[in-house]
mmJSON file of the N, C-alpha and C atoms, coordinates in Angstrom:
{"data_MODEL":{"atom_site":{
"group_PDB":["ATOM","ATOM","ATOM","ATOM","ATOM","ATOM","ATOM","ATOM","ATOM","ATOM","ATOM","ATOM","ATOM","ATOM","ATOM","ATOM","ATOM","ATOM","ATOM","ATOM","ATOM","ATOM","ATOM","ATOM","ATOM","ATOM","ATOM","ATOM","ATOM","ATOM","ATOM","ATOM","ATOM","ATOM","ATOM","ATOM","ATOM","ATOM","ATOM","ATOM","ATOM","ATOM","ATOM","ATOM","ATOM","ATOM","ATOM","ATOM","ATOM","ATOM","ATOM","ATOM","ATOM","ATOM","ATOM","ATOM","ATOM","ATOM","ATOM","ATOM","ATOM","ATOM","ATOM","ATOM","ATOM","ATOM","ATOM","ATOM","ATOM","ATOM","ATOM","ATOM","ATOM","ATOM","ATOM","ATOM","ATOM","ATOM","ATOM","ATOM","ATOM","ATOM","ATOM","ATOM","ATOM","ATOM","ATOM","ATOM","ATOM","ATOM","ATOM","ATOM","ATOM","ATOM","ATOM","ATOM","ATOM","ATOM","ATOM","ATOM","ATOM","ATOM","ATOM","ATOM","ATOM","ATOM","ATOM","ATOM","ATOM","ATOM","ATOM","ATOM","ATOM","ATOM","ATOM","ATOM","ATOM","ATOM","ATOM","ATOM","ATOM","ATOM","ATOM","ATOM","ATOM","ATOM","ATOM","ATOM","ATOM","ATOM","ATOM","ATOM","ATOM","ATOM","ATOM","ATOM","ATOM","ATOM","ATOM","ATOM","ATOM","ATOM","ATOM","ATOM","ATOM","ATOM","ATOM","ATOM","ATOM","ATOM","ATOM","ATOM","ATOM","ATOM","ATOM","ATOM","ATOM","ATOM","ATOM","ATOM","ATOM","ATOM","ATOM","ATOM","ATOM","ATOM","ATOM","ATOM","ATOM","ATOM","ATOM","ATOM","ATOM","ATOM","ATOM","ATOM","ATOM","ATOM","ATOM","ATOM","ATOM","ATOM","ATOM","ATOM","ATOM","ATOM","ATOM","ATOM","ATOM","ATOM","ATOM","ATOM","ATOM","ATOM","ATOM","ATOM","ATOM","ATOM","ATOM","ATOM","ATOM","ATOM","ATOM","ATOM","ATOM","ATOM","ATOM","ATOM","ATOM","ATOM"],
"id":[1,2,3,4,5,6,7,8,9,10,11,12,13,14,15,16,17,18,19,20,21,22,23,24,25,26,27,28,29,30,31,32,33,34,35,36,37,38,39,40,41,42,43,44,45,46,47,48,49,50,51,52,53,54,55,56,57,58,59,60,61,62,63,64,65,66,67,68,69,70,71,72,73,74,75,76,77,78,79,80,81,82,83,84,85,86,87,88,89,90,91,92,93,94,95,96,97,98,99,100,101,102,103,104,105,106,107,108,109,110,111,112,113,114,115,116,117,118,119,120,121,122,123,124,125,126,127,128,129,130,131,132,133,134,135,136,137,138,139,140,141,142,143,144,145,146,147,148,149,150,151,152,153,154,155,156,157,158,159,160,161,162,163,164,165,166,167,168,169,170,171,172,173,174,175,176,177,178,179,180,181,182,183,184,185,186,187,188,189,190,191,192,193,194,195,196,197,198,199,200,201,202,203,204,205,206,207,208,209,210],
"type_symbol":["N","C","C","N","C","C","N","C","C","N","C","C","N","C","C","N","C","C","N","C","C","N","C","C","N","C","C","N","C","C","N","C","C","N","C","C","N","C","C","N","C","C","N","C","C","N","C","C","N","C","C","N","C","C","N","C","C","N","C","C","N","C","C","N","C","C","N","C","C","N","C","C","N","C","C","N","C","C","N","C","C","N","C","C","N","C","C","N","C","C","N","C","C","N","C","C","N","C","C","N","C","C","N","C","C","N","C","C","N","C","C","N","C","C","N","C","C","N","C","C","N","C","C","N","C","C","N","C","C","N","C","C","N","C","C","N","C","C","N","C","C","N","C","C","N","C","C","N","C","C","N","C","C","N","C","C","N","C","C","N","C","C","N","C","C","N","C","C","N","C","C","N","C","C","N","C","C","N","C","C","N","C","C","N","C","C","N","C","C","N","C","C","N","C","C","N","C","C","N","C","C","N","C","C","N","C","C","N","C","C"],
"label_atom_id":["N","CA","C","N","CA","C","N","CA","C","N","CA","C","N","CA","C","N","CA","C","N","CA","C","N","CA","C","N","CA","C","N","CA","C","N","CA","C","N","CA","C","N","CA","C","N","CA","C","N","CA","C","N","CA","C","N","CA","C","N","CA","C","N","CA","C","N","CA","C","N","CA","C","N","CA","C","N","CA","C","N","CA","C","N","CA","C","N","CA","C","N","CA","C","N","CA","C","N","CA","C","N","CA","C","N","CA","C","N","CA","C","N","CA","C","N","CA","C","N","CA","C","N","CA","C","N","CA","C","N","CA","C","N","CA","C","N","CA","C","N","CA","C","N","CA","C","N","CA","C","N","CA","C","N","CA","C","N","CA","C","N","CA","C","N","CA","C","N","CA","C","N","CA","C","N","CA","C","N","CA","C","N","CA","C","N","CA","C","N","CA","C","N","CA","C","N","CA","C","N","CA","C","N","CA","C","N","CA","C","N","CA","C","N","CA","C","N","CA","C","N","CA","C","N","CA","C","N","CA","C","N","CA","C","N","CA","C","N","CA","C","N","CA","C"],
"label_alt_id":[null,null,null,null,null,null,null,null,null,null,null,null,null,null,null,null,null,null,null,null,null,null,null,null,null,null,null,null,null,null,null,null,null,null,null,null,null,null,null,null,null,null,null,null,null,null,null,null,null,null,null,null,null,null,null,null,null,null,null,null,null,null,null,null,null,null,null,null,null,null,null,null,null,null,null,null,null,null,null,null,null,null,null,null,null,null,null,null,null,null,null,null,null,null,null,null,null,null,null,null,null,null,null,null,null,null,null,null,null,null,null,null,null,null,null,null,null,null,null,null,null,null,null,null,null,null,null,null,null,null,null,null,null,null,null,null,null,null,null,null,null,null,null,null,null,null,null,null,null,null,null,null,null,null,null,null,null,null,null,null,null,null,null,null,null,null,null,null,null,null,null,null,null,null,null,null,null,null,null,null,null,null,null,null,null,null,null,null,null,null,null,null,null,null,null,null,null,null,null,null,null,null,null,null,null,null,null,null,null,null],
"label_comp_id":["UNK","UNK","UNK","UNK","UNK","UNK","UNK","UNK","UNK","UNK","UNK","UNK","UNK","UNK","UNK","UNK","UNK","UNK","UNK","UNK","UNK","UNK","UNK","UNK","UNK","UNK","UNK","UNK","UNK","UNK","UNK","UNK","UNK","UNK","UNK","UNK","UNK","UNK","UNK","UNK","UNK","UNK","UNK","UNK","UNK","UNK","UNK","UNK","UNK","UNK","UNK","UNK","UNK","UNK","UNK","UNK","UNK","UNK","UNK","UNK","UNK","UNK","UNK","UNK","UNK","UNK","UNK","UNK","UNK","UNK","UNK","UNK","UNK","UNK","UNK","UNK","UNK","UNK","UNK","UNK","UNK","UNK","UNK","UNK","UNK","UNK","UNK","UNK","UNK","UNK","UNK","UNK","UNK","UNK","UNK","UNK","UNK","UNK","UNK","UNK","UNK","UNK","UNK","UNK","UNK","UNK","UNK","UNK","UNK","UNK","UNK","UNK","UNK","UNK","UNK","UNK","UNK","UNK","UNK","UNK","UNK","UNK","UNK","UNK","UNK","UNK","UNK","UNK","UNK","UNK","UNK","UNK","UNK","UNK","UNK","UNK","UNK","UNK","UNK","UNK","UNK","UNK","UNK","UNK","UNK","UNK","UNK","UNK","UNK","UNK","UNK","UNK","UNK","UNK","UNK","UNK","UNK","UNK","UNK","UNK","UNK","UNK","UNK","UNK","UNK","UNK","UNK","UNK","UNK","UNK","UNK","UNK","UNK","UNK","UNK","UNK","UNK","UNK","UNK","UNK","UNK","UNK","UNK","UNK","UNK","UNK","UNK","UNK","UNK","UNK","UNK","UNK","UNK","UNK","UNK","UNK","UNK","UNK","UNK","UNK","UNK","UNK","UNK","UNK","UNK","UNK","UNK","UNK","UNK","UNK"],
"label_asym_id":["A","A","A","A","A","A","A","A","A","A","A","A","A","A","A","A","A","A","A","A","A","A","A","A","A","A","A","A","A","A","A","A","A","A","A","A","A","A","A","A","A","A","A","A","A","A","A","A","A","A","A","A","A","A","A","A","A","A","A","A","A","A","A","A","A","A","A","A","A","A","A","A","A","A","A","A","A","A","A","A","A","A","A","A","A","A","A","A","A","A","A","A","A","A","A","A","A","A","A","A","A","A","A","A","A","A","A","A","A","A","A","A","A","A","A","A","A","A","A","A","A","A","A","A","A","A","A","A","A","A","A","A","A","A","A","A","A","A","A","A","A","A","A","A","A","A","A","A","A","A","A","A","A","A","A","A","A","A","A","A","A","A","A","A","A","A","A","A","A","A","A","A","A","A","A","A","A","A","A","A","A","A","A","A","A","A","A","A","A","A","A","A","A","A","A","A","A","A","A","A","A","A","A","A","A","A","A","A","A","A"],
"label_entity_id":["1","1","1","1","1","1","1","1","1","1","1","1","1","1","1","1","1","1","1","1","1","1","1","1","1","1","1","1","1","1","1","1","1","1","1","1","1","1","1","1","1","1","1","1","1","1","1","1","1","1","1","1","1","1","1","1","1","1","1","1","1","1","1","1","1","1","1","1","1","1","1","1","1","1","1","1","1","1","1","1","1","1","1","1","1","1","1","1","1","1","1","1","1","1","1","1","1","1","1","1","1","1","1","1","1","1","1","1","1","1","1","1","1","1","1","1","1","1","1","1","1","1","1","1","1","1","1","1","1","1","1","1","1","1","1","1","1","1","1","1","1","1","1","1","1","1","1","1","1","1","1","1","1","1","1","1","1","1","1","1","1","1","1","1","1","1","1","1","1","1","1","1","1","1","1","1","1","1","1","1","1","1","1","1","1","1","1","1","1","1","1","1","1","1","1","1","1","1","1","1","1","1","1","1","1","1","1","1","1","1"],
"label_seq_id":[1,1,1,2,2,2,3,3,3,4,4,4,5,5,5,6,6,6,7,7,7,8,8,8,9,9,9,10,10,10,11,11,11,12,12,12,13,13,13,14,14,14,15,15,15,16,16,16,17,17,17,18,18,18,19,19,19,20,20,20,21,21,21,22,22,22,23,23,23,24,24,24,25,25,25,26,26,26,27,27,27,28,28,28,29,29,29,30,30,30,31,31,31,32,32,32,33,33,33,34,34,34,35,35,35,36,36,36,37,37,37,38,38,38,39,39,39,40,40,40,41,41,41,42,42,42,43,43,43,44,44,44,45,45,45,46,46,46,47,47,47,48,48,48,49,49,49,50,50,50,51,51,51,52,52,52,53,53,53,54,54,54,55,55,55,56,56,56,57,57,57,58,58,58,59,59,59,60,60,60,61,61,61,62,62,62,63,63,63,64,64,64,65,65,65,66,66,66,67,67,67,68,68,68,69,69,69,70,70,70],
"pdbx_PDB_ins_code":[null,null,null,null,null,null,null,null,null,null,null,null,null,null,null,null,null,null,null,null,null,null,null,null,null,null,null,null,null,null,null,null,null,null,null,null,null,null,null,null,null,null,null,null,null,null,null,null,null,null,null,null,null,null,null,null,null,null,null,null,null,null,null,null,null,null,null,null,null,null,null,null,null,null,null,null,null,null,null,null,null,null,null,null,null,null,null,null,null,null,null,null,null,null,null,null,null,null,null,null,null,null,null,null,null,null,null,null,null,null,null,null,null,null,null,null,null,null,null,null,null,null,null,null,null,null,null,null,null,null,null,null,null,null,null,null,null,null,null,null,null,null,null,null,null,null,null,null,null,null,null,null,null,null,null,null,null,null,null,null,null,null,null,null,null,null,null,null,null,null,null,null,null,null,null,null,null,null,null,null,null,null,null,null,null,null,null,null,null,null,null,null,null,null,null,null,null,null,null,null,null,null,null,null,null,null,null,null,null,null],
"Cartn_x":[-12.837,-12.309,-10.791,-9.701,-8.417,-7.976,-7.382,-6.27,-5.58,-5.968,-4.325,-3.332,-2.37,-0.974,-0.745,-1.51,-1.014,-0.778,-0.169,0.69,1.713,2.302,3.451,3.798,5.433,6.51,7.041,7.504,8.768,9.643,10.535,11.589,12.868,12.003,12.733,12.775,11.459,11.537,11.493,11.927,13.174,14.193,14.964,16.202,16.412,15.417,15.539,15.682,14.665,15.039,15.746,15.994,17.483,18.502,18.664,20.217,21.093,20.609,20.897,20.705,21.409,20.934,20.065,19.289,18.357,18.529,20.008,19.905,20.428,20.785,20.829,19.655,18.629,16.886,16.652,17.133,16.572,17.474,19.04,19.32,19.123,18.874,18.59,16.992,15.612,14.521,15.096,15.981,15.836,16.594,17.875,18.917,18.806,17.983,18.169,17.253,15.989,14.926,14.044,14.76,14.076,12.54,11.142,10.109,9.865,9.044,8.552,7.288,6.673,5.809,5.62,5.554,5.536,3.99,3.989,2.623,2.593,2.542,3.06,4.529,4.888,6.101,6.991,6.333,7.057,7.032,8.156,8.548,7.735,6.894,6.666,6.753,6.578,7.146,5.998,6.183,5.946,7.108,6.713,7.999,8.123,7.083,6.718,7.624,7.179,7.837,10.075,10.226,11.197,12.143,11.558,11.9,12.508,11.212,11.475,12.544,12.83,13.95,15.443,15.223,16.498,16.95,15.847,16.037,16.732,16.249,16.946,18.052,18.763,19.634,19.785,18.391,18.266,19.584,19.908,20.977,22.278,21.915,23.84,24.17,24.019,24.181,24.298,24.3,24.747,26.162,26.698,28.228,28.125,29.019,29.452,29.838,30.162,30.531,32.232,32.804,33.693,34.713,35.746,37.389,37.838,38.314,39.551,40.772,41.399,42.338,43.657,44.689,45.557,46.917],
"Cartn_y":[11.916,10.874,10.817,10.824,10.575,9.148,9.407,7.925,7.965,6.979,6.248,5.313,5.3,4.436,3.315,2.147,0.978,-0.102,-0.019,-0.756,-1.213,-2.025,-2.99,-3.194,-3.192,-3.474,-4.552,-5.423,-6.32,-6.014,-7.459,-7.149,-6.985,-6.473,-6.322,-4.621,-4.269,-2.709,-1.926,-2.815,-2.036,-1.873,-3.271,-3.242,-1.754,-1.563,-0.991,0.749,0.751,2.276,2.689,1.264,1.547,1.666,1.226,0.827,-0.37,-1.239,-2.2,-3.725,-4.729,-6.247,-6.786,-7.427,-8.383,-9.304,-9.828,-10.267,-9.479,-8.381,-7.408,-7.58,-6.775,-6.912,-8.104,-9.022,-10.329,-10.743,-10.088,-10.398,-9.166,-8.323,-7.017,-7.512,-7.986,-8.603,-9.807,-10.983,-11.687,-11.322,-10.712,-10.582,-8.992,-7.714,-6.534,-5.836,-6.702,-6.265,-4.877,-5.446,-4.113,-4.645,-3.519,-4.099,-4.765,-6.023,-6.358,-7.686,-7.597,-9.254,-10.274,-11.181,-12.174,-12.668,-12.681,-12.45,-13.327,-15.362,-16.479,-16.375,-16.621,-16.354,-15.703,-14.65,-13.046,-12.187,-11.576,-10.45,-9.289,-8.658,-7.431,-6.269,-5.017,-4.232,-2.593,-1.705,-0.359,0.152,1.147,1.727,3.178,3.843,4.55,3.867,2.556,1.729,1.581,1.011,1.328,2.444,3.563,4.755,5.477,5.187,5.28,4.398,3.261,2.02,2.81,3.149,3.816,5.045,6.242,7.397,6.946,5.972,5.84,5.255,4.841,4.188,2.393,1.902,0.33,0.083,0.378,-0.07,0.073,1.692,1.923,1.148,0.118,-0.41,-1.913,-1.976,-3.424,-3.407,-4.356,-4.503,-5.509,-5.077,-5.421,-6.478,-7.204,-8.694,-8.797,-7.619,-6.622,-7.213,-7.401,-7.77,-6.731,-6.829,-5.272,-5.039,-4.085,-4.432,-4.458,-5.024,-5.672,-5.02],
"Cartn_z":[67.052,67.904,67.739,68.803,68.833,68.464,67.461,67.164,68.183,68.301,69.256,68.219,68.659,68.53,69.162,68.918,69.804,68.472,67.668,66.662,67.118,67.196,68.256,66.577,66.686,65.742,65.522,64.606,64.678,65.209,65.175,65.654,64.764,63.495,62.146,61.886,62.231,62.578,63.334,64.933,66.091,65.5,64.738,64.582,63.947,62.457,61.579,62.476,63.32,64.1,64.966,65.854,66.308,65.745,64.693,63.968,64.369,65.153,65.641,64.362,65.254,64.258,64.926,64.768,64.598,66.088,65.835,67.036,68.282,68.07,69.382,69.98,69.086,69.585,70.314,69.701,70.623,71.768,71.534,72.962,74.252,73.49,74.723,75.511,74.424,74.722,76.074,75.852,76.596,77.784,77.691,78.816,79.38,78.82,79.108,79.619,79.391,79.862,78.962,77.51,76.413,76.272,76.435,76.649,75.4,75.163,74.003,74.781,73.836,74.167,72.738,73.342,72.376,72.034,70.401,69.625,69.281,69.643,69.049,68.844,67.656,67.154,67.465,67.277,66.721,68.109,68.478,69.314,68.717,69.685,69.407,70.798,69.896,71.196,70.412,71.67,71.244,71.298,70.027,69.847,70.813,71.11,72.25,73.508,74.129,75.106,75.033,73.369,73.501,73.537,72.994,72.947,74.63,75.279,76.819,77.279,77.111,77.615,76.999,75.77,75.41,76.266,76.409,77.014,78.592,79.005,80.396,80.649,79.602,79.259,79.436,78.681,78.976,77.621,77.027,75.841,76.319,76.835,77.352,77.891,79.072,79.801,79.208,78.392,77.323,77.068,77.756,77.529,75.748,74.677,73.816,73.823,72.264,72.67,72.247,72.127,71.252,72.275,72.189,73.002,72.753,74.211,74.45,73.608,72.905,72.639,73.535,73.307,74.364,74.325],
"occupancy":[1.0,1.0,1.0,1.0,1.0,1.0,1.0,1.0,1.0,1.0,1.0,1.0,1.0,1.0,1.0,1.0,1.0,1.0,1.0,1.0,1.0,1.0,1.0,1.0,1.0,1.0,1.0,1.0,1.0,1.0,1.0,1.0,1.0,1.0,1.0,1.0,1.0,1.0,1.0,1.0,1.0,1.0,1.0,1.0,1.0,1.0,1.0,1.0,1.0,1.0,1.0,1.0,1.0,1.0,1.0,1.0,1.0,1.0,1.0,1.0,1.0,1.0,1.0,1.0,1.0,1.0,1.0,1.0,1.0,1.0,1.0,1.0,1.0,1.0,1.0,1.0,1.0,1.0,1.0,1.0,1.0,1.0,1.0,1.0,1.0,1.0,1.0,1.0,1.0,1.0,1.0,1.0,1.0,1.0,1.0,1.0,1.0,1.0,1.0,1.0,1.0,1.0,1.0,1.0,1.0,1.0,1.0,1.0,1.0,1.0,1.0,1.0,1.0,1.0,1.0,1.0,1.0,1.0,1.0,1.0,1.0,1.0,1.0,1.0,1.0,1.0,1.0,1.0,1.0,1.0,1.0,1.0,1.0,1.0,1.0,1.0,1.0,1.0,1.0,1.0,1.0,1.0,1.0,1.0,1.0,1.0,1.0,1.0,1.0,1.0,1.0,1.0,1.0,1.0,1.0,1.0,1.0,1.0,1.0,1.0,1.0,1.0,1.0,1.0,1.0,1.0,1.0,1.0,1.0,1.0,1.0,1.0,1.0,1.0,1.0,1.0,1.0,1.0,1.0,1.0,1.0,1.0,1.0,1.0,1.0,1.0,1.0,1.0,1.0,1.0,1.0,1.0,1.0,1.0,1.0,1.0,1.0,1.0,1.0,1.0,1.0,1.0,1.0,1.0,1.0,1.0,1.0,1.0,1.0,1.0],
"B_iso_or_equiv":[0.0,0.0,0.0,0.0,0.0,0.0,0.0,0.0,0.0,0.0,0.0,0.0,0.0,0.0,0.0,0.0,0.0,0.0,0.0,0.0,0.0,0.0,0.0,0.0,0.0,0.0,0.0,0.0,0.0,0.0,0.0,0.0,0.0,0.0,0.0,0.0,0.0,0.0,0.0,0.0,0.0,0.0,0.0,0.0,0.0,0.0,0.0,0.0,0.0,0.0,0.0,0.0,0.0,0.0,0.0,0.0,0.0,0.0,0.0,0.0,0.0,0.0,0.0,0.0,0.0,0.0,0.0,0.0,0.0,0.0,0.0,0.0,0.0,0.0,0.0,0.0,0.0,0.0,0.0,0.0,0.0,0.0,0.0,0.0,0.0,0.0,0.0,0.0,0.0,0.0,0.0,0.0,0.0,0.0,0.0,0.0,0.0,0.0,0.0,0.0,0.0,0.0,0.0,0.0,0.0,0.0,0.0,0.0,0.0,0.0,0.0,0.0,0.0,0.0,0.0,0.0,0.0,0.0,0.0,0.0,0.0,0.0,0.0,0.0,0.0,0.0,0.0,0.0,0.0,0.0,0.0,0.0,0.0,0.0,0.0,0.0,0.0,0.0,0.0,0.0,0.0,0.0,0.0,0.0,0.0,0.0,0.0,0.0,0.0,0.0,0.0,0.0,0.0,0.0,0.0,0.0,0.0,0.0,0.0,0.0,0.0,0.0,0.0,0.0,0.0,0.0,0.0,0.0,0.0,0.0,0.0,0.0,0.0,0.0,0.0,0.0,0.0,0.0,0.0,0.0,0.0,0.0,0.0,0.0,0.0,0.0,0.0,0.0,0.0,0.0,0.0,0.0,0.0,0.0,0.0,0.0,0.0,0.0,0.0,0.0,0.0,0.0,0.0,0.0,0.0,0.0,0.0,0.0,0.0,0.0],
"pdbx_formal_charge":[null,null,null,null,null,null,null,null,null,null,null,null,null,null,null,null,null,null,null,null,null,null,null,null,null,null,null,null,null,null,null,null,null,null,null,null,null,null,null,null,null,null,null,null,null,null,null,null,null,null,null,null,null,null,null,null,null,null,null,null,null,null,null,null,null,null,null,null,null,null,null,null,null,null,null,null,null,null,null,null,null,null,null,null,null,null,null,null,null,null,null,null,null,null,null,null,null,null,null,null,null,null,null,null,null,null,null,null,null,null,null,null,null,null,null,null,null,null,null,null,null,null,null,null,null,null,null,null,null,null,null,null,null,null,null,null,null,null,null,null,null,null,null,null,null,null,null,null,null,null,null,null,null,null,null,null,null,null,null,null,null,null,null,null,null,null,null,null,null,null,null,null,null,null,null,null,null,null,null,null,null,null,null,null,null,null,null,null,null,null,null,null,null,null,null,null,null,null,null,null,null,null,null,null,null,null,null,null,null,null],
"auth_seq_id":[1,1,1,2,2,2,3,3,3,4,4,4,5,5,5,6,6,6,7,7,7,8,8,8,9,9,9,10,10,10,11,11,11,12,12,12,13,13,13,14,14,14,15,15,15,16,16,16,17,17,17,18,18,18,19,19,19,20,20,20,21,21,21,22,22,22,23,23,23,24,24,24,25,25,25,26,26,26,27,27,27,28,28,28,29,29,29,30,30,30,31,31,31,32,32,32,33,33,33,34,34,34,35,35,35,36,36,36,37,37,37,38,38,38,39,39,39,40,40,40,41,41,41,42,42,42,43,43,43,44,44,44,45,45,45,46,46,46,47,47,47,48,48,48,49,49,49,50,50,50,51,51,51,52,52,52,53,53,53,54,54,54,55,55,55,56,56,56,57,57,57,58,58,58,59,59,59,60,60,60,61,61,61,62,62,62,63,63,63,64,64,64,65,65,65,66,66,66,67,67,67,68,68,68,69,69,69,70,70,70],
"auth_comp_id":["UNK","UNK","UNK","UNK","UNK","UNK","UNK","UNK","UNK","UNK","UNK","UNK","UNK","UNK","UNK","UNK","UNK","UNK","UNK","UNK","UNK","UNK","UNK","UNK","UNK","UNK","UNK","UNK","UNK","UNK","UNK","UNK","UNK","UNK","UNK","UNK","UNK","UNK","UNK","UNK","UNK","UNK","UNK","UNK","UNK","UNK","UNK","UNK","UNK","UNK","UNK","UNK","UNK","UNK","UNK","UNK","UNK","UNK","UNK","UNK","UNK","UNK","UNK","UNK","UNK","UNK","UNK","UNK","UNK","UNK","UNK","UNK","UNK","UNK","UNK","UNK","UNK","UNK","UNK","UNK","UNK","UNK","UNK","UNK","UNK","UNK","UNK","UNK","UNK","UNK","UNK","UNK","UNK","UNK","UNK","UNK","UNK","UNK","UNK","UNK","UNK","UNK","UNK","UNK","UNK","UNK","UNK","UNK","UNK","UNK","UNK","UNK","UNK","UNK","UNK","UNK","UNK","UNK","UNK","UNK","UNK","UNK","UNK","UNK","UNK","UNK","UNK","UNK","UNK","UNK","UNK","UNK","UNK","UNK","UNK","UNK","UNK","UNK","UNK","UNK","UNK","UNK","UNK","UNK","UNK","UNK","UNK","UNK","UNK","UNK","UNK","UNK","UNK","UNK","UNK","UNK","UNK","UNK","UNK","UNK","UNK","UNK","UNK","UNK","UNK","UNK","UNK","UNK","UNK","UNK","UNK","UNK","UNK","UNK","UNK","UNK","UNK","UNK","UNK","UNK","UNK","UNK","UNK","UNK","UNK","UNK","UNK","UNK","UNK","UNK","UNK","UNK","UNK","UNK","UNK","UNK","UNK","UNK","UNK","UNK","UNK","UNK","UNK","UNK","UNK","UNK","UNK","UNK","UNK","UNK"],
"auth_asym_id":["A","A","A","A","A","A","A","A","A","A","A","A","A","A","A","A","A","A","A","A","A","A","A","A","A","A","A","A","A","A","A","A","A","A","A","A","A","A","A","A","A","A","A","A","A","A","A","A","A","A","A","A","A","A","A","A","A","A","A","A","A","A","A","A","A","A","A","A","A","A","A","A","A","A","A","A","A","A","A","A","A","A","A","A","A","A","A","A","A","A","A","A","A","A","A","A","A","A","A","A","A","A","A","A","A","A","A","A","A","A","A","A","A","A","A","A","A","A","A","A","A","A","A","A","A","A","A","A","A","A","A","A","A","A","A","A","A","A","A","A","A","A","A","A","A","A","A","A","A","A","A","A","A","A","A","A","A","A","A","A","A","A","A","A","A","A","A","A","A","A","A","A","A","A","A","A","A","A","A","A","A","A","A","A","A","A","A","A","A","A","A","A","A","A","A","A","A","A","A","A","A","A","A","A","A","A","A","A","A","A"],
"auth_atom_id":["N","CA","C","N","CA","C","N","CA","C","N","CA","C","N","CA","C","N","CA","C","N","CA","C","N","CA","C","N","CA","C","N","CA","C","N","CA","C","N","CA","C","N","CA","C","N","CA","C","N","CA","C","N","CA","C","N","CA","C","N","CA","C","N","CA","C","N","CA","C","N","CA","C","N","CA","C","N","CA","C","N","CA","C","N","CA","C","N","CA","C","N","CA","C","N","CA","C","N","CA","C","N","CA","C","N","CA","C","N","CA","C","N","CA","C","N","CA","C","N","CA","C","N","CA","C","N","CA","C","N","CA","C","N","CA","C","N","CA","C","N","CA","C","N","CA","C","N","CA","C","N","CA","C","N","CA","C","N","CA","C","N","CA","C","N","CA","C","N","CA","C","N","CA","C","N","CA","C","N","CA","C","N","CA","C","N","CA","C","N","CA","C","N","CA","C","N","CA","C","N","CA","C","N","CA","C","N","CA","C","N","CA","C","N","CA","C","N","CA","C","N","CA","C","N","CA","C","N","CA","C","N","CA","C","N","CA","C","N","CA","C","N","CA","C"],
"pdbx_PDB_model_num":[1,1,1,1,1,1,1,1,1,1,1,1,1,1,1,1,1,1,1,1,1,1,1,1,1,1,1,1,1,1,1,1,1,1,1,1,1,1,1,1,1,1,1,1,1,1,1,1,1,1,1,1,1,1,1,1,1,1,1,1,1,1,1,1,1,1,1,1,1,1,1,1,1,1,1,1,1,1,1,1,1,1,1,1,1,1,1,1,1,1,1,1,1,1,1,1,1,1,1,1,1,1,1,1,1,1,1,1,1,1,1,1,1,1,1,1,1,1,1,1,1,1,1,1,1,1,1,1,1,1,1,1,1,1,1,1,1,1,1,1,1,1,1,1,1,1,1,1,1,1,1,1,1,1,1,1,1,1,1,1,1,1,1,1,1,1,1,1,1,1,1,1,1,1,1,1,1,1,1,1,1,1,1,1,1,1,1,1,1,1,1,1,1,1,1,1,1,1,1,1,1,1,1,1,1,1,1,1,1,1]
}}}
């Protein structure tokens, strides 16, 4: 019989495989449209799912909260 992979992650170990913070994850989740669903509490997501959101560039497209320099 084939395992499947349907283990949904924190949003402690997106951060951790993106390389991202904590609250990136949660603001890309609310404002970017990075897939995740909410488990009560807790944000969860596939990492399969985000993997795809990255490849198409759902991150690139996140403007920084970074000021220009002048």
């Amino acid at each position: 019989m084939a395992e499947t992979n349907d283990r949904r992650l924190s949003a402690d170990e997106i951060c951790r495989h993106l390389g991202v913070s904590k609250d990136t994850v949660y603001k890309w989740i609310d404002k970017h449209g990075m897939p995740a669903h909410r488990m009560g509490r807790l944000w969860k997501s596939k990492k399969e799912q985000v993997d795809a959101w990255v490849e198409v560039g759902g991150a690139a497209s996140v403007i920084t909260d970074e000021k220009p320099d002048k």
